[in-house]
BAKE-178338 format. One line per field, with one value per residue: x negated, y, z negated of N, C-alpha, C, CB in turn; residue number from 1. Coordinates in steps of 0.2 Angstrom, whole numbers, plus 5000, padded with zeros to 4 digits. Atoms other than C-alpha are relative to their C-alpha. Glycine has a CB too. Layout:
BEGIN
nc1	(X_...) $
nc2	(Y_...) $
nc3	(Z_...) $
cac1	(X_...) $
cac2	(Y_...) $
cac3	(Z_...) $
cc1	(X_...) $
cc2	(Y_...) $
cc3	(Z_...) $
cbc1	(X_...) $
cbc2	(Y_...) $
cbc3	(Z_...) $
nr	(NUM_...) $
END
This chain:
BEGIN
nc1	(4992_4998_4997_4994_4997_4993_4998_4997_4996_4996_4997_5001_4998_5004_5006_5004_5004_5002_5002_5007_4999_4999_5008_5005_4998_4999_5006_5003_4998_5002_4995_5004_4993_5000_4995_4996_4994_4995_5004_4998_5005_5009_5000_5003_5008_5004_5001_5001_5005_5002_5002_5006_5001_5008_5002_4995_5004_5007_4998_4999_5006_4996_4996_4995_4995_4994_4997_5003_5005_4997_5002_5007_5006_5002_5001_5002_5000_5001_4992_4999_4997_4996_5000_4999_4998_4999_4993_4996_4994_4993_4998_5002_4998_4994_5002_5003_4996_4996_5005_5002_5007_5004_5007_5004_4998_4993_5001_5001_4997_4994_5005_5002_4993_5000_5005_5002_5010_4998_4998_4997_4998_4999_4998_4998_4994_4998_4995_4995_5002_4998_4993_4995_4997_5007_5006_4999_5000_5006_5004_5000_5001_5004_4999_4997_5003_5005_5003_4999_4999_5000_4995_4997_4993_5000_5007_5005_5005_4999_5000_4994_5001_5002_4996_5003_5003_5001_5003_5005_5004_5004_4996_4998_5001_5007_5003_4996_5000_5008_5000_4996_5005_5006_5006_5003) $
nc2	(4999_4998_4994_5001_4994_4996_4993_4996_4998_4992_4995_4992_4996_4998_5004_5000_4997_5002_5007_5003_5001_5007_5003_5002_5006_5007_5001_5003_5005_5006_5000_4992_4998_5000_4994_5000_4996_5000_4994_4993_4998_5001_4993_4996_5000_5000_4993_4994_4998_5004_5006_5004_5008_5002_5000_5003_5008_5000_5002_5005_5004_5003_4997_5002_5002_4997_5002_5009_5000_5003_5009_5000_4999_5004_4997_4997_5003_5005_5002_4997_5005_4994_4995_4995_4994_4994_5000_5003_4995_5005_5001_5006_5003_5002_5004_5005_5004_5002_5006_4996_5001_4996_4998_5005_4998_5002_5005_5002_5003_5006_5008_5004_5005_5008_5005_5002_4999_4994_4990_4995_4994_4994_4994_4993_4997_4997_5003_4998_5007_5008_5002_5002_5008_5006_5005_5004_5008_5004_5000_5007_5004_5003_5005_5008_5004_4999_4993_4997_4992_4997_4995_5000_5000_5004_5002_5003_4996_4996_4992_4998_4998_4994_4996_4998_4996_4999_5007_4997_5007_5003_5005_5010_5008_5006_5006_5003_5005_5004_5006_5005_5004_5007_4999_5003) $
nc3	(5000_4995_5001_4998_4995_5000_4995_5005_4994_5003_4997_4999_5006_5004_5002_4996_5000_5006_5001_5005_5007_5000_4993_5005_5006_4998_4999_5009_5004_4997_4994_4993_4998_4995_5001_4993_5000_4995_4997_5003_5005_4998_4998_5006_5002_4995_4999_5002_5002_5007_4999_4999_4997_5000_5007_5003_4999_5004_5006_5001_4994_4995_4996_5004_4997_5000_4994_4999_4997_4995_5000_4999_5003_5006_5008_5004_5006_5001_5003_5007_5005_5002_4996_5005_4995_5004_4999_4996_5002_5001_4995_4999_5005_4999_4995_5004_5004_4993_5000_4994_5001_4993_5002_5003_5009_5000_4997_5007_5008_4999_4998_5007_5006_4997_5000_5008_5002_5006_4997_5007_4996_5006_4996_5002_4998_5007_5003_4996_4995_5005_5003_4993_4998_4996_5005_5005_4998_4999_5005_5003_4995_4998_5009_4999_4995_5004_4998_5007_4999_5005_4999_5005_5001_5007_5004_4994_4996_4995_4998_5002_4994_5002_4995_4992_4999_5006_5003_5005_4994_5004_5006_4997_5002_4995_5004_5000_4992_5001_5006_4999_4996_5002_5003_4996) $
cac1	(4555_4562_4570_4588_4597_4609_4619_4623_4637_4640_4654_4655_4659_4650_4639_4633_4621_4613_4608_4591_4598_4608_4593_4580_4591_4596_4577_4571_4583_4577_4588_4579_4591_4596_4606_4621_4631_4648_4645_4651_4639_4623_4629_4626_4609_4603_4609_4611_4600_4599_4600_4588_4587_4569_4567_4581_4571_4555_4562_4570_4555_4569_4578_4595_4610_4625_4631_4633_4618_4617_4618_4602_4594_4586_4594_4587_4590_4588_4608_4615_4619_4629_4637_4638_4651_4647_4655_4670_4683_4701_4700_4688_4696_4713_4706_4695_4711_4719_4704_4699_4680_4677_4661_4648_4651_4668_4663_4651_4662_4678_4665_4659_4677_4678_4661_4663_4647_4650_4658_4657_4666_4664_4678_4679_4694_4702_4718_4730_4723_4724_4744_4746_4755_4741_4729_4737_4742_4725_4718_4727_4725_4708_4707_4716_4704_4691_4684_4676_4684_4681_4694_4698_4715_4723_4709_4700_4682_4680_4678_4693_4699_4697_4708_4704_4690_4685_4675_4658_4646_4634_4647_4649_4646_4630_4626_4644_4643_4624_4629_4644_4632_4626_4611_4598) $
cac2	(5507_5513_5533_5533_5546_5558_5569_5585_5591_5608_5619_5638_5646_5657_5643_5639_5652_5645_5626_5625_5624_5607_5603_5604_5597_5582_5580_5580_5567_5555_5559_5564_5573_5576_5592_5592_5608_5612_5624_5640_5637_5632_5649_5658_5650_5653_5670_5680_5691_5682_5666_5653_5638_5637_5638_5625_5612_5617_5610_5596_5590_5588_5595_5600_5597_5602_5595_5576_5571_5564_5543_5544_5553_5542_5546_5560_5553_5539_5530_5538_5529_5545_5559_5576_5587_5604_5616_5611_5623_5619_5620_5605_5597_5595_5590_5577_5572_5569_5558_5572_5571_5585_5590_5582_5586_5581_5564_5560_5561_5552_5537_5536_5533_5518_5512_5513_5524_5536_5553_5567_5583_5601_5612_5630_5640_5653_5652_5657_5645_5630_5634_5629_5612_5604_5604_5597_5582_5582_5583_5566_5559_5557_5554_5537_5534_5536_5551_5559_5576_5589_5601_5608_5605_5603_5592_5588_5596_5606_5620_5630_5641_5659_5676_5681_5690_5689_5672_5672_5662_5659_5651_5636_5619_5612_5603_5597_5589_5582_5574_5565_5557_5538_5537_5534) $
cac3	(4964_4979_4978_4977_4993_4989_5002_4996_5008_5006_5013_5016_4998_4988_4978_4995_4993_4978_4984_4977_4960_4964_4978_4961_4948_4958_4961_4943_4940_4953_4969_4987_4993_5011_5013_5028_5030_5037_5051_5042_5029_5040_5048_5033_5029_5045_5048_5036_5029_5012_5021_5016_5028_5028_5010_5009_5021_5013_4997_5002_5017_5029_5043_5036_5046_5052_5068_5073_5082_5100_5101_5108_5096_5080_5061_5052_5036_5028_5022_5008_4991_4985_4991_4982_4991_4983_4986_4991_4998_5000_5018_5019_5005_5013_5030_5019_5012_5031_5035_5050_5054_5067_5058_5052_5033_5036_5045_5031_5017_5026_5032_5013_5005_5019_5014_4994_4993_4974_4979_4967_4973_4964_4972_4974_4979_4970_4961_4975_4988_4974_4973_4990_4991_5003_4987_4974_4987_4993_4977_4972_4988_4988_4967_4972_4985_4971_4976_4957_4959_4947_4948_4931_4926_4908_4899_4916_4916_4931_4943_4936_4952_4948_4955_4972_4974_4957_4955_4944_4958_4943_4932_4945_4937_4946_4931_4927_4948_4944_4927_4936_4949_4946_4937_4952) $
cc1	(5001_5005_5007_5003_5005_5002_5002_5003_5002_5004_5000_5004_4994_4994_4995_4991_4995_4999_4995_5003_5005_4994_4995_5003_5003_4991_4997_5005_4999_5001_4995_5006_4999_5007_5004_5007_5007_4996_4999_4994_4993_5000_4997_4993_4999_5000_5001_4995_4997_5001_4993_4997_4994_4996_5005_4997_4993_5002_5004_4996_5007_5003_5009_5004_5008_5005_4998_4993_5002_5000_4996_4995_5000_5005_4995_4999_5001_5009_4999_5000_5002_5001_5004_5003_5002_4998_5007_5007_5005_5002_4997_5003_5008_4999_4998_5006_5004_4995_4997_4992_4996_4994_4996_4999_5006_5000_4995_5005_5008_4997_4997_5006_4998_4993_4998_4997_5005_5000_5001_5002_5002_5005_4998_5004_5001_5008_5006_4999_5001_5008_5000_5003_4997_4998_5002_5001_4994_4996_5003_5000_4993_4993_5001_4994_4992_4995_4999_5001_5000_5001_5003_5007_5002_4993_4994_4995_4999_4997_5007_5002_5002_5006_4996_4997_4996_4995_4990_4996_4997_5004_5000_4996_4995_5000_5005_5000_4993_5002_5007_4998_4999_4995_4994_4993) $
cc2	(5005_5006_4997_5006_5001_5007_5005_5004_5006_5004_5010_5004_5002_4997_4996_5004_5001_4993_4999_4999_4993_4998_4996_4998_4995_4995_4996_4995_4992_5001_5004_4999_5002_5004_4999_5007_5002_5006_5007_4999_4999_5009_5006_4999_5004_5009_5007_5003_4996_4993_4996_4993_5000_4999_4994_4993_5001_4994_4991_4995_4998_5005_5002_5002_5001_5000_4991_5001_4997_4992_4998_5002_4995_5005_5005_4999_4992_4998_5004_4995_5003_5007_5006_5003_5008_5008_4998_5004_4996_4999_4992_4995_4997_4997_4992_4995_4994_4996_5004_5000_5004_5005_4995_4997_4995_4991_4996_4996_4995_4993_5000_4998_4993_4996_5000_5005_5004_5005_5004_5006_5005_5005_5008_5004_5005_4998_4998_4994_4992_5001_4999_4992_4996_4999_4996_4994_4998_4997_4991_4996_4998_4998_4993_4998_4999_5004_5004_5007_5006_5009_5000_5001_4996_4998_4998_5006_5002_5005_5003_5006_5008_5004_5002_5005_5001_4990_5004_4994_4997_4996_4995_4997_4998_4996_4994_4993_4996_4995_4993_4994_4992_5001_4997_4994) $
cc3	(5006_4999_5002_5006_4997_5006_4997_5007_4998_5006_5001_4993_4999_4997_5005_5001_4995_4999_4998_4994_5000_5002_4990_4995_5003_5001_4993_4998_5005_5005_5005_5002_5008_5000_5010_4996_5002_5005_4997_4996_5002_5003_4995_4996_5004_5003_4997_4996_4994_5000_4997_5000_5000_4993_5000_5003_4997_4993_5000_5006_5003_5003_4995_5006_5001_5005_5001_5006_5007_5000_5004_4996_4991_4992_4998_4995_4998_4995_4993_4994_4996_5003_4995_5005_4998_5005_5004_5002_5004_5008_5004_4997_5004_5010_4999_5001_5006_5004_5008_4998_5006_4999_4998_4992_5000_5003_4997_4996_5001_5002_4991_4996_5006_4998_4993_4999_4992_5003_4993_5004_4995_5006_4997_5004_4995_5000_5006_5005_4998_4999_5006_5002_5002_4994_4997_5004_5002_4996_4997_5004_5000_4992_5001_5002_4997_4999_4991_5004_4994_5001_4993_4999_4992_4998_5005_4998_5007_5004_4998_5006_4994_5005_5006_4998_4994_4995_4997_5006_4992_4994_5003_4999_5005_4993_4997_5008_4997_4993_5003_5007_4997_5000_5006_4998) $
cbc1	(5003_5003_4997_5003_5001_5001_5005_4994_5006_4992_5005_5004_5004_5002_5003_5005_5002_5005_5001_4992_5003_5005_4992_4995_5006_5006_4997_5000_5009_5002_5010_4994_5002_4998_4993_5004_4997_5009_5004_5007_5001_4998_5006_5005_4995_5003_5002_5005_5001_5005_5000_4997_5003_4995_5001_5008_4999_4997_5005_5007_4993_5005_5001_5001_4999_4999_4996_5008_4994_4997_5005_4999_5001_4991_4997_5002_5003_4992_5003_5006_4995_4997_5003_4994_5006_4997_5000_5001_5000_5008_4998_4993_5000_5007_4995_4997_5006_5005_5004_5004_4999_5005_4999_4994_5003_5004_4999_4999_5002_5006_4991_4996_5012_4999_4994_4996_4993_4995_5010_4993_5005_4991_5008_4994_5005_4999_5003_4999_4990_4994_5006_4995_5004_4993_4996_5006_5005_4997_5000_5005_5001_4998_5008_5006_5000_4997_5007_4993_5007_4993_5007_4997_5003_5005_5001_5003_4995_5003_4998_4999_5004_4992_5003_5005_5002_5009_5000_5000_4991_4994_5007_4999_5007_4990_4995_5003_4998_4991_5002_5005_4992_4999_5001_4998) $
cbc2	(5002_4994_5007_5000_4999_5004_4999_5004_4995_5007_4999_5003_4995_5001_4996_5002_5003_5002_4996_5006_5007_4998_5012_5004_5003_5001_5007_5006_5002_4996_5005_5000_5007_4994_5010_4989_5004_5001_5001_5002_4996_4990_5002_5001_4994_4994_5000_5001_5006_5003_5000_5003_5000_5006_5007_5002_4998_5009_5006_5001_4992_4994_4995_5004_4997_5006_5006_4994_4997_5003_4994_5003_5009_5001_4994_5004_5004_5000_4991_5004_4995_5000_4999_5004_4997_4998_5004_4993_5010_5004_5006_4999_5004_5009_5003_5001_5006_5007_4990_5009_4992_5005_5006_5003_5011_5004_5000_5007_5011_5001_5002_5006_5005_5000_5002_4993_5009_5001_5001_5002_4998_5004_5000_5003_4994_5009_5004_5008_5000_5000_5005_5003_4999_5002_5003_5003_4999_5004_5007_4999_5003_5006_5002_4998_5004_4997_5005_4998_5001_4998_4999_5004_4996_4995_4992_5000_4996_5001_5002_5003_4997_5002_5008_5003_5005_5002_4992_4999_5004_5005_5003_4998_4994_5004_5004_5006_5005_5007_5005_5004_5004_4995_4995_5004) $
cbc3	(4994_5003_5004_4995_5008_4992_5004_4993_5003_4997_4998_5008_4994_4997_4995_5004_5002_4997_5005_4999_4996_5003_5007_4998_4995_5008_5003_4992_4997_4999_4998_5007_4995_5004_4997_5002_5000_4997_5006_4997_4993_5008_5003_4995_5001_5006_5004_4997_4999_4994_5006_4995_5008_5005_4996_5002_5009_4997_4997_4999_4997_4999_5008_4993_5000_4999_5007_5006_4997_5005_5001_5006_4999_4999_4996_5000_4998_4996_4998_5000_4997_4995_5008_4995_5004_4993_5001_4997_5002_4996_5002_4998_4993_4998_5001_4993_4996_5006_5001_5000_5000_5003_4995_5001_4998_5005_5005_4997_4995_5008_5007_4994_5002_5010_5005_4999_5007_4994_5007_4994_5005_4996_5001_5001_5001_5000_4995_5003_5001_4990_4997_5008_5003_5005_4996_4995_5004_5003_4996_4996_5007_5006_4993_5006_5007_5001_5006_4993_5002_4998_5007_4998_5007_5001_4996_5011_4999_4999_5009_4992_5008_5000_4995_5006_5001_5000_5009_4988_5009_4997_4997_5008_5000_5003_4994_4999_5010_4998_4990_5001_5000_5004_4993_5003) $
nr	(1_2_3_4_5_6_7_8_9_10_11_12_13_14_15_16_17_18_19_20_21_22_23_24_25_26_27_28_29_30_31_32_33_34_35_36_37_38_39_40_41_42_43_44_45_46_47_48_49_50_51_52_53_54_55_56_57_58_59_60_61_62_63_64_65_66_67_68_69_70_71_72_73_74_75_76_77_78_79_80_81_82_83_84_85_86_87_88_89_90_91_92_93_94_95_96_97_98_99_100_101_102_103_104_105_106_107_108_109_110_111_112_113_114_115_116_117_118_119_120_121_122_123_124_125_126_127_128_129_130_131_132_133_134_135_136_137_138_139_140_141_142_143_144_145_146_147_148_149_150_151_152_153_154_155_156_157_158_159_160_161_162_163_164_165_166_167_168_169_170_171_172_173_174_175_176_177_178_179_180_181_182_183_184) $
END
């Protein structure tokens, strides 16, 4: 049996700095994974002190990525057949929503709605950011479009957004995002 690929598209939030713990819990459930960052959050592997881009391609045997490539150069990864876009802050999210694709992250995950694939998406934002009128229409823009979003609201399971400044990183749902995955 042939491994199943999952992208795990991560943006520049907090639980950014904390991707081995989807990386190995998508792993033990079957999924190679192939990690693509927006720029901001490949920047914070790569240069902060507590970065850890080399520990992040060790774990998942691949380059991880964060810029389109050139059309000369070959694939890096092999097609997806699911895309985990976690974290997800409200600034990608409301781009997503408008079908903008000026990263790679972002040209990903608007090329997987057009091509069906299973999208699971864990935001993170805090409260203040989540009142702003983009999200709530992003957020049901891209629910239609099938997009599993898991934005705690009323009975919805969720990331629940938190006060500014004031979020618990280790309380973010990874395992909430990984149990909403297709079973590989």
């Amino acid at each position: 049996m042939t491994q199943r690929t999952l992208y795990l598209i991560s943006c520049a939030a907090p639980p950014a700095r904390h991707l081995t713990v989807p990386i190995r819990g998508a792993q033990a459930r079957g999924w190679d994974v192939c990690l693509v960052l927006t720029p901001s959050a490949h920047r914070w592997a790569a240069e902060d002190p507590e970065g850890n881009l080399d520990e992040l391609r060790e774990l998942t045997g691949r380059v991880v990525r964060h810029e389109y490539k050139l059309p000369s150069q070959a694939d890096a990864f092999p097609d997806p057949d699911a895309l985990l876009v976690a974290p997800l802050t409200s600034n990608s999210l409301n781009k997503w929503a408008a079908g903008i694709s000026d990263t790679l992250a972002l040209g990903l995950i608007t090329e997987g709605i057009g091509l069906g694939l299973p999208i699971t998406a864990l935001p993170h934002w805090n409260d203040a950011q989540g009142r702003h009128p983009a999200v709530a229409r992003s957020v049901a823009e891209l629910r239609a479009a099938g997009v599993t979003l898991l934005l705690g609201d009323g009975d919805a399971p969720g990331f629940v957004p938190h006060k500014p400044r004031h979020g618990d990183v280790h309380a973010y749902p990874w395992e909430l995002a990984l149990d909403a995955l297709p079973t590989p």
